[in-house]
C-alpha positions as a Markdown table, in Angstrom:
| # | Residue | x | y | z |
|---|---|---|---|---|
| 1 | Unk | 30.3 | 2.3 | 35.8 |
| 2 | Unk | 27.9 | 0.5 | 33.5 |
| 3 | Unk | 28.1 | 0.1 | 30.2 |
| 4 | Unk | 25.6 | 1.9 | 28.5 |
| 5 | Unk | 23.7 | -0.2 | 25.9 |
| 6 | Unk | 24.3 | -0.3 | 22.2 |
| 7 | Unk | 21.1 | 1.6 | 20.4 |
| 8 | Unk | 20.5 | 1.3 | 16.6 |
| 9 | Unk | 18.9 | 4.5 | 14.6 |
| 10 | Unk | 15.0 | 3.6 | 14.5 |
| 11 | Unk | 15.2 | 3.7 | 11.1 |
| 12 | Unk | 18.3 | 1.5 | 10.7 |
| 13 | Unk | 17.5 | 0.1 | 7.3 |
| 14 | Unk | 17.3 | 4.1 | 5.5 |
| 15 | Unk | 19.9 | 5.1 | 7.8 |
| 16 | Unk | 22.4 | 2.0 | 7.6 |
| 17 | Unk | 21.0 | 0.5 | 4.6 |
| 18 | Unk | 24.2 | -1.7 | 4.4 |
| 19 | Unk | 24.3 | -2.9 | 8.1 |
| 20 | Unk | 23.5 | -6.6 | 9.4 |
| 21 | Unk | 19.8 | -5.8 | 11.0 |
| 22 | Unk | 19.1 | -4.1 | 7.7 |
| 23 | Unk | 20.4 | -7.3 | 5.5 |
| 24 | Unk | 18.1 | -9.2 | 7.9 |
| 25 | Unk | 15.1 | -6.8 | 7.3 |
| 26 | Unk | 15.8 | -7.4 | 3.5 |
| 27 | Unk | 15.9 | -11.2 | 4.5 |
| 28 | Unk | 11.8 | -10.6 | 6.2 |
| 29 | Unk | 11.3 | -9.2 | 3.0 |
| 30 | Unk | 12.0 | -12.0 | 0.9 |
| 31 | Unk | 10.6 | -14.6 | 3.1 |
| 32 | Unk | 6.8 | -12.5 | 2.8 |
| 33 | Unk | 7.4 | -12.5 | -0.7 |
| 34 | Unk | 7.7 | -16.4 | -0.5 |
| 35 | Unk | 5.5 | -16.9 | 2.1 |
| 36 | Unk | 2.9 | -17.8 | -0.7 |
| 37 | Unk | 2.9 | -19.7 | -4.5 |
| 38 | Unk | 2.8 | -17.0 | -6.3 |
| 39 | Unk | 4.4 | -14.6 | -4.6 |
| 40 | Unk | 1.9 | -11.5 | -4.5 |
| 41 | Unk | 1.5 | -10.2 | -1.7 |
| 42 | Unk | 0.1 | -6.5 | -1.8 |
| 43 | Unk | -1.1 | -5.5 | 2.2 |
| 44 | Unk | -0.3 | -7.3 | 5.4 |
| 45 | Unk | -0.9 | -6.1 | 9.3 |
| 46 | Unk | 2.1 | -6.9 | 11.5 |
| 47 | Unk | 1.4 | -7.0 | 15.5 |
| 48 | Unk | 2.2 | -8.7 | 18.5 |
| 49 | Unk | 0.4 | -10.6 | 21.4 |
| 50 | Unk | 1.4 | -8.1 | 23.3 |
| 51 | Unk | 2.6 | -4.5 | 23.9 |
| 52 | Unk | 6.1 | -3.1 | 24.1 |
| 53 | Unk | 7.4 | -5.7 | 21.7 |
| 54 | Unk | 8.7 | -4.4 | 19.0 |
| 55 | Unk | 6.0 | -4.3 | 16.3 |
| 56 | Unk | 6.2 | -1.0 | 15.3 |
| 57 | Unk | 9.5 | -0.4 | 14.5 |
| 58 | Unk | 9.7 | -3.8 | 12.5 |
| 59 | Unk | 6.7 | -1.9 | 10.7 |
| 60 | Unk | 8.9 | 0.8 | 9.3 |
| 61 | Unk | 11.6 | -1.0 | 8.6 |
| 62 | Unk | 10.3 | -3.5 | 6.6 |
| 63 | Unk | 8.4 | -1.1 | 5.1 |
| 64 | Unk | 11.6 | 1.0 | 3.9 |
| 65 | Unk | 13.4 | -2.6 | 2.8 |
| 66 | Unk | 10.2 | -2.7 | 0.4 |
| 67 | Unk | 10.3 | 0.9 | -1.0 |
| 68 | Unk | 14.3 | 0.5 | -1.2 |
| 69 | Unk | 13.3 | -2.2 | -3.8 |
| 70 | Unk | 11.6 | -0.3 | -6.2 |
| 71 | Unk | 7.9 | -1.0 | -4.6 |
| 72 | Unk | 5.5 | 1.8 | -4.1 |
| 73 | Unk | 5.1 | 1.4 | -0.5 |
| 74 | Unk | 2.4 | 2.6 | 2.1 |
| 75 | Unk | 2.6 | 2.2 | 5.9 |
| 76 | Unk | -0.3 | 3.3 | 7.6 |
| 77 | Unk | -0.3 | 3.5 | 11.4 |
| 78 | Unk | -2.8 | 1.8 | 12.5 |
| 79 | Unk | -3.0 | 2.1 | 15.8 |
| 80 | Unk | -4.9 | 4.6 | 16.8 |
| 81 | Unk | -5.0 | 4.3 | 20.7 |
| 82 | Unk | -0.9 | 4.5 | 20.7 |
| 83 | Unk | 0.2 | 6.1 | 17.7 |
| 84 | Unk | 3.9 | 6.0 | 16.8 |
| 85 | Unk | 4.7 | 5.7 | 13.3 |
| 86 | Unk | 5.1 | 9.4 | 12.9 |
| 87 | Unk | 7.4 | 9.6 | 15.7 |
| 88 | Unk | 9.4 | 7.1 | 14.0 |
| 89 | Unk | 9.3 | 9.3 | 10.9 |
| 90 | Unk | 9.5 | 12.7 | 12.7 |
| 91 | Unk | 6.2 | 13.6 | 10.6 |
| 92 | Unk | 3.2 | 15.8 | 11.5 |
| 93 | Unk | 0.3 | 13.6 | 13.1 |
| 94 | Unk | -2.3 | 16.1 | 13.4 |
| 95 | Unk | -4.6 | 14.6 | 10.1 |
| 96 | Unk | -4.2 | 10.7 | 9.7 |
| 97 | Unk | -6.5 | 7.4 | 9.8 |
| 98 | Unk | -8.8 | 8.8 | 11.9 |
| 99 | Unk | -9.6 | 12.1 | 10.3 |
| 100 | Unk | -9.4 | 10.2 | 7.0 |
| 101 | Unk | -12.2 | 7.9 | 8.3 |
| 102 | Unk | -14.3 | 11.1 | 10.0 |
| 103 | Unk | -13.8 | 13.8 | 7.4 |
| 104 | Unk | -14.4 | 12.0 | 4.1 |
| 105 | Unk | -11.7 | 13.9 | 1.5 |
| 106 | Unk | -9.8 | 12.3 | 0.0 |
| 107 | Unk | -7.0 | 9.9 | 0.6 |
| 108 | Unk | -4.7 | 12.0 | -1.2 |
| 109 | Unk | -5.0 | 15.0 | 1.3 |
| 110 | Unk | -3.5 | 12.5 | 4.6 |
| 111 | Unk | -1.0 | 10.9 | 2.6 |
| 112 | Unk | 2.3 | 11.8 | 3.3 |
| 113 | Unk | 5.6 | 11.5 | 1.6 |
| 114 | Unk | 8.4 | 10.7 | 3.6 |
| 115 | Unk | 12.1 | 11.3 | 2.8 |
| 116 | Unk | 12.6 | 7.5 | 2.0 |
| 117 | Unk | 12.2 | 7.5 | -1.6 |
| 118 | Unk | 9.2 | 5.6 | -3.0 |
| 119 | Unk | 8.0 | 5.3 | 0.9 |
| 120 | Unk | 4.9 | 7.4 | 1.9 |
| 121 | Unk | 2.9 | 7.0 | 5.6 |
| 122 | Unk | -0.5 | 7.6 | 6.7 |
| 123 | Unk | -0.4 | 8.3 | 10.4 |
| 124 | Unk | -3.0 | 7.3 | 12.7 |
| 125 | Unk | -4.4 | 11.0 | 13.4 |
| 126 | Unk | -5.6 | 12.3 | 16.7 |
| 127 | Unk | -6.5 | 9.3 | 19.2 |
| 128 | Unk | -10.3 | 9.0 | 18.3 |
| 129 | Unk | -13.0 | 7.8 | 21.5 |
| 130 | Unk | -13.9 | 4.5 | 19.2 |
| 131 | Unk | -11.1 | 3.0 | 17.1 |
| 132 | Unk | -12.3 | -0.3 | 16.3 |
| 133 | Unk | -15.9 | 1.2 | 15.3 |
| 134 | Unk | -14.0 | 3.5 | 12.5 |
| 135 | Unk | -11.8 | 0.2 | 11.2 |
| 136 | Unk | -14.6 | -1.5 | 10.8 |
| 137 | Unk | -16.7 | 0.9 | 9.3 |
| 138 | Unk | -17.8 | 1.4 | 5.4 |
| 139 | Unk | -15.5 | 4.5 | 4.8 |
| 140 | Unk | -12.3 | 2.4 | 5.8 |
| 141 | Unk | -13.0 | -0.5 | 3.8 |
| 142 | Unk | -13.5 | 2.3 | 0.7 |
| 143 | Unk | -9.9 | 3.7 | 1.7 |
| 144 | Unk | -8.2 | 0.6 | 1.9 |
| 145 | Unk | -9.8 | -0.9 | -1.6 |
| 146 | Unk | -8.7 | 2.8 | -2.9 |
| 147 | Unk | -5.3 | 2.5 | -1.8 |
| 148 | Unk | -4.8 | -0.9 | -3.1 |
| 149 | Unk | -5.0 | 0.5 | -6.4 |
| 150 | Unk | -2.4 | 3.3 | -5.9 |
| 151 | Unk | 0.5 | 1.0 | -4.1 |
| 152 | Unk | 2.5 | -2.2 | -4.5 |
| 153 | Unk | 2.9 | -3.1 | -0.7 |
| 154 | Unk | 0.9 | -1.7 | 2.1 |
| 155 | Unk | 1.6 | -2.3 | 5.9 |
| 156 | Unk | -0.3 | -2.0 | 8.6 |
| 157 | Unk | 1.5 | -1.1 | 12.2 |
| 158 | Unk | -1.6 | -2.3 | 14.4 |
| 159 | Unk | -2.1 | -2.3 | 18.1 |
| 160 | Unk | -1.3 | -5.7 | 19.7 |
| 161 | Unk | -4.1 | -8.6 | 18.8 |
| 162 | Unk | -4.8 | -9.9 | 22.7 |
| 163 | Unk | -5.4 | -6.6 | 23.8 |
| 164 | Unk | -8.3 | -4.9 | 20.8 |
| 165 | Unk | -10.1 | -6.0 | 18.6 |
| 166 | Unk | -8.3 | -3.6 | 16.2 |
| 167 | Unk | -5.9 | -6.3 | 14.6 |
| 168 | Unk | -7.9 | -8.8 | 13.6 |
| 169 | Unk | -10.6 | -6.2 | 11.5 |
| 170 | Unk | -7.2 | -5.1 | 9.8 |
| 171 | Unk | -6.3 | -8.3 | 9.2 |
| 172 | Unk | -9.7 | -9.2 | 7.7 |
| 173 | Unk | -9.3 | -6.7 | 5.4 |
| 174 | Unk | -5.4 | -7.8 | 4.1 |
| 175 | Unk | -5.7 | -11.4 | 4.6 |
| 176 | Unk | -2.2 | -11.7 | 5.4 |
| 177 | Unk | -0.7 | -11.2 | 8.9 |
| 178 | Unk | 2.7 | -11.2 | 10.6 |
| 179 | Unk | 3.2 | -12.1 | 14.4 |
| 180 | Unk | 5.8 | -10.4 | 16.6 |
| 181 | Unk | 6.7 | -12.1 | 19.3 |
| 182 | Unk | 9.6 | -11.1 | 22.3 |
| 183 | Unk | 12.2 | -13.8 | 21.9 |
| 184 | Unk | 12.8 | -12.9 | 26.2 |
| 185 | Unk | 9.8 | -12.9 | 27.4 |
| 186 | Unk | 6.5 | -14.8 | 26.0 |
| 187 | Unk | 3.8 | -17.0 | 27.1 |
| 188 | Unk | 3.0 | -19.8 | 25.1 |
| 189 | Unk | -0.5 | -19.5 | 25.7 |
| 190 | Unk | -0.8 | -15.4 | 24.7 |
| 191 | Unk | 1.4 | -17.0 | 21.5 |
| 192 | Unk | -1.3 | -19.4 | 20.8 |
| 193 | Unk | -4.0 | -16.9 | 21.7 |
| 194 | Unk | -2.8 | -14.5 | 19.3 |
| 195 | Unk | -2.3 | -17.1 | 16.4 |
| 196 | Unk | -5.7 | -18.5 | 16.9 |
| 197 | Unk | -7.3 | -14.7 | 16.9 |
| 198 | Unk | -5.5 | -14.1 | 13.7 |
| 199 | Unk | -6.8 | -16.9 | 12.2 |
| 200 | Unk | -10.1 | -16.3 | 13.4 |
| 201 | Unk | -9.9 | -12.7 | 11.3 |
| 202 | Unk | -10.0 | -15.1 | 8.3 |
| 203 | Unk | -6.1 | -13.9 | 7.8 |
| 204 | Unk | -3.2 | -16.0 | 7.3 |
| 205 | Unk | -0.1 | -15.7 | 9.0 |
| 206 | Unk | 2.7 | -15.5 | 6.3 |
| 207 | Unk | 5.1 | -15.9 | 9.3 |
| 208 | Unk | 6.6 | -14.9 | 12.8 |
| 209 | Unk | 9.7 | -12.5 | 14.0 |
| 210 | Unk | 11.5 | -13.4 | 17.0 |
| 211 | Unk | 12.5 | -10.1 | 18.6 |
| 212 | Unk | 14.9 | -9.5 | 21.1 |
| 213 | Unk | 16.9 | -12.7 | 20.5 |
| 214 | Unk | 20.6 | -12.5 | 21.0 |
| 215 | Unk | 22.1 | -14.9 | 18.8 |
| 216 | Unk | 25.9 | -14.2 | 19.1 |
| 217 | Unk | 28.0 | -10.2 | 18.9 |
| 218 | Unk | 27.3 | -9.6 | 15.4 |
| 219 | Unk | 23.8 | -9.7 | 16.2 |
| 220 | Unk | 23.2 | -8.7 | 20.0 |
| 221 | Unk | 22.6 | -4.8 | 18.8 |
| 222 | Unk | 19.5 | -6.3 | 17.6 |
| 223 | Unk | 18.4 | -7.3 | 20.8 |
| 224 | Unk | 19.2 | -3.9 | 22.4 |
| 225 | Unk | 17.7 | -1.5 | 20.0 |
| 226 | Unk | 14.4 | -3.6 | 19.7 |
| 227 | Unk | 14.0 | -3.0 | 23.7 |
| 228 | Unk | 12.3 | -0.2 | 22.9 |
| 229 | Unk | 9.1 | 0.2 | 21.0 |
């Protein structure tokens, strides 16, 4: 019979808050924190060069390892061609980015608290025909600069940068960007690729997470849960 596979909640860090992948998500946090001279760092997009790495659930947990620290954190579900971030959450995704974008009320009416304290999301919102068109657009750029005022951190979950263009007009708009990539399975080149498009953005990367990397048994559960995206 085979052994069935060790899975970690998807929210390991609210659920666990004391286990070893959530002391390393704690560790993330303090290396984007010092990722810069003096320290303040307010918005950043975190995507991959590809899809089914990881990315998103790195989002929310990184994001919960900032709201566990007093920040008023935001994580907004950015991708809006496959949304996840309120599966994740187990929130209502029927008004998000999109409507946000189309609609024009405010913010404050597709905001929503979650049950991590200090921790609120903005899903992504019914899949729209023309995603990058809406990022880039005027009414986005007025959101974002709006909810810069109300929060200490904001993430971005985004779709992965070789495949849209949606990553890098995020990352344009943060100027700071962290890079996914599968510790199993990568091509240096899509690496490369994906470094050089987030540069391109005008973005700097404030670092990289190796995912599915088995390092020794107190570790390999974080190779097994991050399998899944």
């Amino acid at each position: 019979m085979a052994k069935k596979k060790k899975t970690i909640n998807p929210l390991e860090t609210y659920e666990n808050p004391k286990s070893v992948l959530s002391e390393k998500f704690r560790g993330i946090r303090t290396n984007i924190t010092f990722s810069t001279p003096d320290g303040n760092v307010n918005a950043i997009v975190i995507t991959a060069e590809r899809p089914d790495v990881g990315k998103s659930s790195i989002s929310a947990n990184t994001a919960i390892t900032y709201a566990q620290s007093g920040m008023k954190t935001l994580i907004i579900d950015g991708d809006m061609r496959k949304p996840s971030q309120h599966y994740l959450f187990q929130e209502p995704n029927a008004r998000g980015l999109s409507t946000a974008i189309v609609e024009g009320e405010p913010i404050e009416h597709y905001v929503i608290p979650t049950r991590v304290n200090n921790l609120s999301l903005l899903t992504a919102g019914p899949i729209p025909p023309n995603p990058s068109e809406l990022i880039a657009s005027q009414r986005f750029k007025e959101i974002f600069e709006e909810l810069k005022t109300q929060y200490d951190m904001i993430i971005i979950d985004t779709p992965p940068i070789l495949t849209v263009t949606d990553a890098q007009l995020f990352a344009k708009l943060t100027n700071n960007a962290v890079l996914v990539i599968d510790a199993s399975q990568n091509d240096r080149n899509e690496v490369m690729r994906g470094k050089e498009l987030v540069e391109k953005s005008g973005a700097r990367i404030l670092g990289v997470i190796l995912n599915k990397a088995t390092l020794d048994q107190s570790t390999s559960s974080y190779y097994y849960y991050y399998g899944e995206e």
